[in-house]
C-alpha positions in Angstrom: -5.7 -19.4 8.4 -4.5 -16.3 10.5 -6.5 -13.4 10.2 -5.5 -10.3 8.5 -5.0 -6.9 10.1 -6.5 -3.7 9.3 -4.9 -1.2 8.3 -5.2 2.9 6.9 -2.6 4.4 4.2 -2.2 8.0 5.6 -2.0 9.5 2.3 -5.9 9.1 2.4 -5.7 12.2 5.5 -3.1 14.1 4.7 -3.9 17.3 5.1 -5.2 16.4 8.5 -1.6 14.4 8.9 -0.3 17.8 8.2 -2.3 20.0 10.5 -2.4 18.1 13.6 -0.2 14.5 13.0 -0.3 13.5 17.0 -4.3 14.1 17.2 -5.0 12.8 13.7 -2.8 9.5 14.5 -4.8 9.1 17.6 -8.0 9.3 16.5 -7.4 6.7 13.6 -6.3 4.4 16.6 -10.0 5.2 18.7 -11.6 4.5 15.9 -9.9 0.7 16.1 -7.4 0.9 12.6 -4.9 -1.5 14.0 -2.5 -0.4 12.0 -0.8 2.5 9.7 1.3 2.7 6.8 3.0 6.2 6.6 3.4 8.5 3.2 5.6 11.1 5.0 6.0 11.7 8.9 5.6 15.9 8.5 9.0 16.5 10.7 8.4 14.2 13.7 11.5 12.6 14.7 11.5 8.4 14.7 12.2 8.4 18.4 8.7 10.1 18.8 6.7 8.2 16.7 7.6 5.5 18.4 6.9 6.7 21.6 3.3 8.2 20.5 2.7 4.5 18.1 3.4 2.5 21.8 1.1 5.0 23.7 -2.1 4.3 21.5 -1.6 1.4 20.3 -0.7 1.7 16.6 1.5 -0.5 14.6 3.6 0.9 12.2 3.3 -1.3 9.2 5.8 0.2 6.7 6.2 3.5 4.3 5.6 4.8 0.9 9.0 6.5 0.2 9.8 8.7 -3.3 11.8 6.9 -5.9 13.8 9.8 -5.6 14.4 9.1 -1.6 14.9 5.9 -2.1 17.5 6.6 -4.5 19.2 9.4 -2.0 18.5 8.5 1.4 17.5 5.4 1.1 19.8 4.3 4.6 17.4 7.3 6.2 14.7 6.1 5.4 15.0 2.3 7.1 16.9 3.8 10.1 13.4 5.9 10.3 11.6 2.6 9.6 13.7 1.0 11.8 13.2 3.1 14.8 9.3 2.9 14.5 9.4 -0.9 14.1 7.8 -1.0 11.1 8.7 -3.7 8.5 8.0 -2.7 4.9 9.4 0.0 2.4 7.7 0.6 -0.5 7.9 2.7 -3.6 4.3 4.1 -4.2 4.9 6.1 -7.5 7.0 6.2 -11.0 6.7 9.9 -12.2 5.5 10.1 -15.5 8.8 11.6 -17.4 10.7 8.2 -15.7 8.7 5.8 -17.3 8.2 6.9 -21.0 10.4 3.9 -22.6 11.1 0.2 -22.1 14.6 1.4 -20.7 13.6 3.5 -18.6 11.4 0.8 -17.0 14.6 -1.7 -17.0 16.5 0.7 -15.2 13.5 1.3 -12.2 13.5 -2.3 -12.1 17.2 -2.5 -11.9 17.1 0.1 -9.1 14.5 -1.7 -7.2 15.8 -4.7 -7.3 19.2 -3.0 -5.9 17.4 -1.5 -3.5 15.6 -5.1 -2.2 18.9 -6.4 -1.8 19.7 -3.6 0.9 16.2 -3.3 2.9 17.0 -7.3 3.5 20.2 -6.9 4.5 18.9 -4.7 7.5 15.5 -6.5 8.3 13.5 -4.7 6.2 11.3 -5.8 2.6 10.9 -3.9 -0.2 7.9 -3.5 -2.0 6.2 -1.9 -5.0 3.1 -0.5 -4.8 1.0 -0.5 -8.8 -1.2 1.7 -9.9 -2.6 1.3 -13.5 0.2 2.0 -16.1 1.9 -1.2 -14.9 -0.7 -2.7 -17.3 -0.6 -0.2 -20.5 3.2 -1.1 -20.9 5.3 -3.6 -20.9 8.5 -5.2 -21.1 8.5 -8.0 -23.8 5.5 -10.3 -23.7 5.1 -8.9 -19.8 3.0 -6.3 -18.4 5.6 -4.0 -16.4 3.6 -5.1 -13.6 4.5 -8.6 -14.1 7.9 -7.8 -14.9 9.1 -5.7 -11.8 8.3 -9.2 -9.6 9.3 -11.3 -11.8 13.0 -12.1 -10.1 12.7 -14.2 -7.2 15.1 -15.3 -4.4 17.9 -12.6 -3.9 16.8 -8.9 -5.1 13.4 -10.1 -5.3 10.9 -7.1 -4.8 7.7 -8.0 -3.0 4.3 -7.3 -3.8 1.9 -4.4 -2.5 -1.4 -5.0 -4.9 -3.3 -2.4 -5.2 -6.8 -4.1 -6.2 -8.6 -0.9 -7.4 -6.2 0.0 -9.3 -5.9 -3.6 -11.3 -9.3 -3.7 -11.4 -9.5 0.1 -13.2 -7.0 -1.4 -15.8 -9.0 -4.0 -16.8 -6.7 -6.9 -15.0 -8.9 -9.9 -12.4 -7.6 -8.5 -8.9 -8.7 -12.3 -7.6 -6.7 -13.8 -9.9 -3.4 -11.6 -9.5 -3.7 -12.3 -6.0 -3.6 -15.6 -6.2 -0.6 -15.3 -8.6 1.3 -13.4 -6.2 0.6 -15.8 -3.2 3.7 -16.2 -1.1 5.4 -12.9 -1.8 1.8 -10.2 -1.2 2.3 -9.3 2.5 0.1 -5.9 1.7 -3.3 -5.5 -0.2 -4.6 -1.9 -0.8 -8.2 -2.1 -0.3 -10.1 0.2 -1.7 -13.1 0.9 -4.2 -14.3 2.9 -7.1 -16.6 3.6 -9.3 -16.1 6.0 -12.9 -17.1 8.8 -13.8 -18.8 10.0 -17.6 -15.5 10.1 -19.1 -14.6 7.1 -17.5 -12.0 8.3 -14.8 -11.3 6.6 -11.6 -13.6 8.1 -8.8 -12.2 6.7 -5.6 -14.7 5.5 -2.9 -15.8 4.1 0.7 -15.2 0.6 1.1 -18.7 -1.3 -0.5 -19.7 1.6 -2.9 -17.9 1.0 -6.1 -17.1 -1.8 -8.3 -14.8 -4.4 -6.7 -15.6 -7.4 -4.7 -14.1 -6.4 -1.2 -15.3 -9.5 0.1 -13.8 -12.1 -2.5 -11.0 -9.9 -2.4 -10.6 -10.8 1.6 -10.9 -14.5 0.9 -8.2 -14.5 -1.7 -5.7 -12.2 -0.3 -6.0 -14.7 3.3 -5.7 -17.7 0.5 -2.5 -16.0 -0.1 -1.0 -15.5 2.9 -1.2 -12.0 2.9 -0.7 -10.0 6.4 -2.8 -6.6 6.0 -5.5 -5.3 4.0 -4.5 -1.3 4.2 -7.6 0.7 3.5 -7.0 3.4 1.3 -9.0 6.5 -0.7 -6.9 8.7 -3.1 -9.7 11.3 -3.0 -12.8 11.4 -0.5 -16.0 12.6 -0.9 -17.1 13.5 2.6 -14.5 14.7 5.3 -11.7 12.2 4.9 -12.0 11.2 9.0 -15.6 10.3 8.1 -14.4 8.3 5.4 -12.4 6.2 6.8 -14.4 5.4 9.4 -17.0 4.6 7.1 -15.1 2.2 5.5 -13.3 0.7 8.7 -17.0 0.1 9.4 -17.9 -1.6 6.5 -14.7 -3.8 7.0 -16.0 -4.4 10.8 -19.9 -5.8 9.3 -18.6 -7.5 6.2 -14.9 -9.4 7.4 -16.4 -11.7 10.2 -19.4 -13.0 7.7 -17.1 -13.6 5.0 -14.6 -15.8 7.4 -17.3 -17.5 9.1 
């Protein structure tokens, strides 16, 4: 079974991406991330990423892109992708006021599935990344969740599960795992806990509520190539956060696969 590579969503520091992108890149690679997956690149052209990814040692995994960039500037965005030799684009968010109605979610699906077809054609895959209203609607007898994978072969969109987030909606992140299998090349991990009114509070890896390390077992058992540590909203200094959690993922993944 090959082991799974660890990764950081850099939405989790973005306002250090924003201040200082070159020194907050590099010191996600000294703390030993082996990877990142991009939500924005704050103005620095392709051709320098790549040269500043080589120099430390980063690998690009992919990028969460707009729905609305992905619907205009969607050949942009893989030329970008391209450049920095990552391999998955992903759609990380449906606005609110575009998802109110079945149709609405037909027509996203439509789109995304449009979009699949193109990311192939030029060596990328396309993803979708849930959160938890994929659960509280759905299309027919389907979650919308269910629904947006539900076309396989050509147009098919792939699979980034956010566990937390299934988890939050009241879904078995193990067993959706398993159900994806074969088409789940990224896992979000994260954790949370709630709060009195019971809202999601986002946390270090090993404080909150999910399993992390059943999660591990089951997104390897399904072929999966990164777990991409992610925290909407950090409690501490986001650096220290992720660190934290990076260490928690350094104690806890070689027990769990030995």
């Amino acid at each position: 079974m090959a082991r799974i590579g660890i990764g950081l969503q850099l939405y989790t520091l973005r306002d250090d991406m924003a201040n200082d992108m070159e020194g907050t890149l590099r010191h996600v690679a000294k703390l030993g991330y082996e990877g990142v997956e991009f939500a924005g690149y704050y103005g620095m052209p392709a051709e320098q990423l790549k040269q500043l990814l080589d120099e430390i040692g980063l690998k690009a995994i992919g990028s969460h892109v707009s729905l609305a960039n992905l619907r205009n500037n969607l050949q942009g965005e893989i030329d970008y992708l391209r450049t920095i030799g990552a391999k998955y684009i992903i759609c990380p968010y449906v606005m609110p006021d575009e998802r109110q109605t079945v149709e609405q979610w037909q027509q996203i699906i439509a789109t995304c599935e449009e979009i699949a077809v193109e990311a192939k054609k030029q060596g990328l895959q396309f993803l979708y990344h849930n959160h938890d209203f994929e659960f509280h609607a759905k299309i027919g007898e389907e979650f919308v969740f269910d629904a947006m994978y539900a076309k396989t072969g050509e147009g098919a969109i792939n699979v980034e599960m956010d566990v937390c987030w299934v988890q939050f909606a009241g879904q078995d992140p193990l067993a959706y795992i398993a159900k994806y299998a074969g088409r789940l090349p990224l896992v979000h991990f994260k954790d949370f806990s709630k709060d009195e009114e019971g809202k999601i509070i986002t946390l270090e890896l090993g404080l909150g509520n999910v399993d992390l390390e059943k999660v591990i077992v089951a997104a390897e058992q399904a072929g999966a190539e990164w777990l991409v540590v992610e925290q909407d909203h950090c409690q501490k200094p986001p650096l220290t956060s992720v660190e934290n959690s990076l260490n928690w993922v350094k104690e806890h993944y070689t027990n769990v696969r030995s």
